[in-house]
C-alpha positions as CSV (number, residue, x, y, z in Angstrom):
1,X,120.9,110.0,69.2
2,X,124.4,110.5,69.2
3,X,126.1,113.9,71.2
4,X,127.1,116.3,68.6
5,X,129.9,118.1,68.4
6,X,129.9,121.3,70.1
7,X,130.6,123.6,67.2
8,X,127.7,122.4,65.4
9,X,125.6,123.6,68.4
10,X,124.4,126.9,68.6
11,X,125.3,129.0,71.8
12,X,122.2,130.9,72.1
13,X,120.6,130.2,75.2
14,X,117.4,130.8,74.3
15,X,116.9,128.5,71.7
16,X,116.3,125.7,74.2
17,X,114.6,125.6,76.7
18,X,112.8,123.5,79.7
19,X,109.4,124.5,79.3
20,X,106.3,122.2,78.6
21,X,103.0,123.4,76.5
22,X,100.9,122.5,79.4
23,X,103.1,124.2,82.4
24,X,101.4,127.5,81.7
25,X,100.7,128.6,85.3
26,X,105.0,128.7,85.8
27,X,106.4,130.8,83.8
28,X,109.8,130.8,82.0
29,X,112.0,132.1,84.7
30,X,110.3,130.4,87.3
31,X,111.3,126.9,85.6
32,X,115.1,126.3,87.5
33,X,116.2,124.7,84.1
34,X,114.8,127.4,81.4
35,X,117.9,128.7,81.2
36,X,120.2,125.7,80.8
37,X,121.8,125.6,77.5
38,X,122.3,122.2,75.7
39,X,125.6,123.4,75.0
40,X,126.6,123.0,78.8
41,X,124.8,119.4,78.4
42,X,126.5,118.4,75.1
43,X,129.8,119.8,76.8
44,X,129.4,116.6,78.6
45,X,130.9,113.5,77.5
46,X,130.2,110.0,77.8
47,X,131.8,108.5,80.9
48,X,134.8,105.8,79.6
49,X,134.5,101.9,80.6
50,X,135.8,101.5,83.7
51,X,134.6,104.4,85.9
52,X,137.4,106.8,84.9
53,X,136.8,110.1,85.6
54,X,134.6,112.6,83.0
55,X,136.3,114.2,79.7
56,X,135.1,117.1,78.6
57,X,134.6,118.2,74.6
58,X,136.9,120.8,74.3
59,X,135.2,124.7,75.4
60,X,136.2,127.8,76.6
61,X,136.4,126.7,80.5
62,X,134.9,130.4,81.5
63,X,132.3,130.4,79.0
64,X,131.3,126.9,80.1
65,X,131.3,128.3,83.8
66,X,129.5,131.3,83.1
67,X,126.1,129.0,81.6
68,X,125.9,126.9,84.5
69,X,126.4,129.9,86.9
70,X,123.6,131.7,85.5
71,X,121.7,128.3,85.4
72,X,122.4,128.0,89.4
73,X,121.5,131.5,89.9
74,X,117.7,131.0,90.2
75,X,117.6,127.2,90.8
76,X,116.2,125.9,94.3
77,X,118.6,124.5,96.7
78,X,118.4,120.9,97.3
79,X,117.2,119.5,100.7
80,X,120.3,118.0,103.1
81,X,119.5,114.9,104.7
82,X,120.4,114.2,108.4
83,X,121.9,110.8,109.4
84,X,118.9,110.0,110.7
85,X,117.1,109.8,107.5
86,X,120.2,108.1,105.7
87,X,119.6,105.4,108.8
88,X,116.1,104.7,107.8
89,X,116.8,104.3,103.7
90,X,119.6,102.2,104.5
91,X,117.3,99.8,106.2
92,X,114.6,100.4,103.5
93,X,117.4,99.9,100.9
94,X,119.3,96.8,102.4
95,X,122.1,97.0,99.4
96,X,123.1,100.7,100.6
97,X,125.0,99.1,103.6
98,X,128.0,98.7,101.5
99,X,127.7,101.9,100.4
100,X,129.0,105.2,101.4
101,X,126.0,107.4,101.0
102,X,127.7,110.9,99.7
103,X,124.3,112.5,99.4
104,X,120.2,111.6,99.2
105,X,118.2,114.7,97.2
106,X,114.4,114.3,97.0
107,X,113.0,113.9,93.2
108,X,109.8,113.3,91.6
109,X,109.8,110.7,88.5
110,X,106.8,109.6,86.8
111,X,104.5,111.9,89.4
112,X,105.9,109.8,92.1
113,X,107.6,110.6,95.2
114,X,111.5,109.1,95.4
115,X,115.2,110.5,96.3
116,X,118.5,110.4,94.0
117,X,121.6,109.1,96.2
118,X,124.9,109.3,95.7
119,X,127.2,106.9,97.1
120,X,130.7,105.5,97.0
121,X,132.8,102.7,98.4
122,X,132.4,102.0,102.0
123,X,135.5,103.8,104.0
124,X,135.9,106.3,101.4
125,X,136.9,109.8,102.8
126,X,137.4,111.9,99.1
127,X,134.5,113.3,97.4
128,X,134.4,110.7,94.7
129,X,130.3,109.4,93.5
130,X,130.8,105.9,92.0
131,X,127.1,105.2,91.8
132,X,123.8,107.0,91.7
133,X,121.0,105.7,92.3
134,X,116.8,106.5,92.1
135,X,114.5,105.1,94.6
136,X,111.1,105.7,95.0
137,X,109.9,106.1,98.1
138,X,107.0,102.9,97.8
139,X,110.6,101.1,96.6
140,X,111.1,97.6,98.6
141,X,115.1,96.7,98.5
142,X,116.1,93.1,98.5
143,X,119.2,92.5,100.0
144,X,120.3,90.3,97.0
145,X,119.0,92.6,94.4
146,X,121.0,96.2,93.2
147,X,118.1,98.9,93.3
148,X,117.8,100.6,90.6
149,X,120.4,102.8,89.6
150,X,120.6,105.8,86.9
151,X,122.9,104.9,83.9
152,X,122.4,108.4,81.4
153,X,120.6,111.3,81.4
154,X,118.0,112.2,77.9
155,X,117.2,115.4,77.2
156,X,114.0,115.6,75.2
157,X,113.1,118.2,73.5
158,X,110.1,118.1,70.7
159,X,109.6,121.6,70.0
160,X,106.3,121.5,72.4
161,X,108.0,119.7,75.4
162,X,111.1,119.8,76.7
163,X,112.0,117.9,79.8
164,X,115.2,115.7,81.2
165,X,114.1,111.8,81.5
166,X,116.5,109.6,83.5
167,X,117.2,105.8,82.4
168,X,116.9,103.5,85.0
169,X,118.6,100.3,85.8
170,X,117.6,97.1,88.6
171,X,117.5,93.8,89.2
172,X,114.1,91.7,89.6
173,X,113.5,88.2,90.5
174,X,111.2,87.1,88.0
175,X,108.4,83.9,88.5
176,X,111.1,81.2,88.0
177,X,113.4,82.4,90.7
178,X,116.1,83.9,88.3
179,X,117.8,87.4,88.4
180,X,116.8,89.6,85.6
181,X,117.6,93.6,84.2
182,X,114.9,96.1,84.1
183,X,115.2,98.7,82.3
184,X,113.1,101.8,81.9
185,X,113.2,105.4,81.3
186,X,111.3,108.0,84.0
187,X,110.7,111.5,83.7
188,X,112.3,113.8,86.2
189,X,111.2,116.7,87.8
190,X,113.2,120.0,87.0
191,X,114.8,120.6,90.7
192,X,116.1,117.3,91.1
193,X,117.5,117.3,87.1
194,X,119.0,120.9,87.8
195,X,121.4,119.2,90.1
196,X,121.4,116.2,88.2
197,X,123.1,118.0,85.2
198,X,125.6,119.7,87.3
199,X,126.9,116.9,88.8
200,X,127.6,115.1,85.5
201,X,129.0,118.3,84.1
202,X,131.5,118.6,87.5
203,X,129.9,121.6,89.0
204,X,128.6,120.6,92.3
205,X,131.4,119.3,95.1
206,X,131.8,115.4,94.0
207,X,134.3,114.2,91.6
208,X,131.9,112.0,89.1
209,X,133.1,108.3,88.6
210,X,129.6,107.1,88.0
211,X,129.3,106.2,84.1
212,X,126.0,108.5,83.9
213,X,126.1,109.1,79.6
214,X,124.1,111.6,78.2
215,X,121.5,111.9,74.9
216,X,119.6,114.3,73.4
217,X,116.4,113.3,71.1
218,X,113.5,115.0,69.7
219,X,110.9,112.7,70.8
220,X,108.5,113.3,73.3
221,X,107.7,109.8,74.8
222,X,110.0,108.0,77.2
223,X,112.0,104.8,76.3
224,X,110.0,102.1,76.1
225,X,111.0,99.4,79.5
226,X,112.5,96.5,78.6
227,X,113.5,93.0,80.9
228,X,116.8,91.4,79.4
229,X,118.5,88.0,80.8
230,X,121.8,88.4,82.2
């Protein structure tokens, strides 16, 4: 679905909202993303070929700030890995050695155990994220292979759901010895998509290069995966 624009988008806050049907025993305050607008989400556009920096759809900038503030307010801090624990992914993850990693946060996706990391060019000393990417923690790099990396964010929302799912990109050798795309869509937890959503929107401390687009659909069933030739 296509973003719309953000005057055709109600500001009340309250009208959506991360909670799912069955989540009964947290309740609505408790959730770290119940009170994230999809005004602050739709603020986002999607990223330009290239890797050039976000644009914003035009908002009042203290409005804008105000949503994600109170959004913050209540949401868990995410855990700081040491260099240590960057070490052992690395050598997990052989493709992260040209990487700069900027920052690893632990996720769930799917009801399985895995960390978002952030990364830029090896040597970089700014801020800048040129790639993200989502690896499970059962995940076995190949040091020919680029792990799977997130390319957009989708925010589903069927009236009895609501949740952020995260589409994933990698490369697989398939039987005949030839590289191939994978592509599927995984269902984030609520911590890991709080911070998710605030680094595309430019509220955490990185400047975002990373191409991460954004949707918004009403369907309650993740993309279906698909495995496409280069």
């Amino acid at each position: 679905m296509a973003v719309l624009p953000i005057n055709s988008v109600s500001t009340n806050a309250n009208q959506y909202t991360f909670t799912g049907r069955n989540d009964k025993k947290d309740s609505h305050k408790a959730n770290p993303l119940a009170s994230v607008p999809v005004i602050v989400m739709l603020a986002m556009a999607p990223m330009a070929e290239g890797k050039q920096p976000a644009q914003f759809v035009p908002i009042d900038s203290e409005h804008l700030t105000e949503l994600v503030a109170q959004a913050n307010a209540t949401a868990p801090k995410t855990y700081e890995y040491t260099q240590t624990q960057q070490d052992e992914l690395v050598q997990r993850v052989p493709k992260l050695k040209s990487d700069k990693i900027q920052k690893i946060i632990d996720c769930t996706g799917n009801k399985q155990k895995g960390k978002i990391v952030f990364t830029t060019s090896k040597g970089d000393t700014s801020s800048t994220v040129w790639s993200v990417y989502y690896i499970q923690n059962d995940y076995k790099g190949n040091k020919n292979l680029k792990p799977p990396s997130i390319t957009k964010i989708i925010y589903h929302d069927s009236g009895e759901d609501s949740f952020l799912g995260i589409l994933i990109q990698e490369e697989i050798m398939a039987k005949n010895n030839t590289v191939k795309c994978l592509i599927r869509e995984v269902r984030l937890d609520d911590k890991s998509a709080q911070y998710l959503i605030d680094f595309v929107a430019g509220d955490t401390t990185f400047k975002n290069y990373s191409g991460i687009k954004f949707e918004e659909t009403q369907k309650s069933s993740l993309k279906a995966l698909q495995i496409l030739d280069y």
